[in-house]
N, C-alpha and C positions, 0 to 999 in steps of 0.2 A: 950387537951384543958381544963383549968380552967375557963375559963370567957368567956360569950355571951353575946354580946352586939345587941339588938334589936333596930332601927332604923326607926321610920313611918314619913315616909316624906309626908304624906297624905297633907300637905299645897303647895308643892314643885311643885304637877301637873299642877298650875295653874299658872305658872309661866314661862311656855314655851310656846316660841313665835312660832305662826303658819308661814311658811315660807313667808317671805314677799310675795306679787301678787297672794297668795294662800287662801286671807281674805276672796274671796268673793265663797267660797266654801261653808263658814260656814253663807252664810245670811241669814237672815229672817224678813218677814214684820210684822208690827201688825200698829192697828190704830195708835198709836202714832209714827211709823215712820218705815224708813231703817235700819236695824244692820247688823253688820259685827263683827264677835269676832276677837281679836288680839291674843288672849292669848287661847292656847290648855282649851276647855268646855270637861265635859262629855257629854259623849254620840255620840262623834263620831264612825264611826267605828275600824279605824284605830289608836286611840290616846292612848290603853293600848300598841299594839305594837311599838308603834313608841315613849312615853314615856320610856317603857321597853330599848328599843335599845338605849336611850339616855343616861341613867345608866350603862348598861354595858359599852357603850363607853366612857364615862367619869371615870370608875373602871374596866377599861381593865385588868389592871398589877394585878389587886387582886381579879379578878372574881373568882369562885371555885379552889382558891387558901386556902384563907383564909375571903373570904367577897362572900357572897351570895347574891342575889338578885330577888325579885318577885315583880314586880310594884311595889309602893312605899313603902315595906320594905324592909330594909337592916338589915342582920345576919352577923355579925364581931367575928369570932373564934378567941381568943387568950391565 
């Protein structure tokens, strides 16, 4: 390998959608009202794993291949 390419997708977490009918998992009240998140927050329990899984499966064909993966960063050997 000559070249490593590092990739932080650290903006990209926030961008996965919590399974539709699943919104009301993540609610919570405060004076000003009812919430519901749409989009994958930190701090659930499950959302490093199931981000994590979302990467490999979307870089199936080049997982410990030649593209590594740890939450949101990506190592590209080439």
């Amino acid at each position: 390998a000559k070249v490593f390419t590092k990739l932080g997708l650290h903006n990209v977490y926030h961008l996965v959608r919590i399974c539709e009918g699943d919104e009301w998992k993540t609610a919570f009240n405060t004076p000003a009202g009812h919430y519901e998140y749409l989009l994958l927050p930190f701090g659930l329990t499950n959302a490093p794993a199931v981000f994590q899984a979302l990467l490999n499966d979307v870089l199936r064909d080049m997982v410990n291949k030649f593209v590594f993966v740890y939450l949101d960063d990506i190592l590209i050997i080439s």
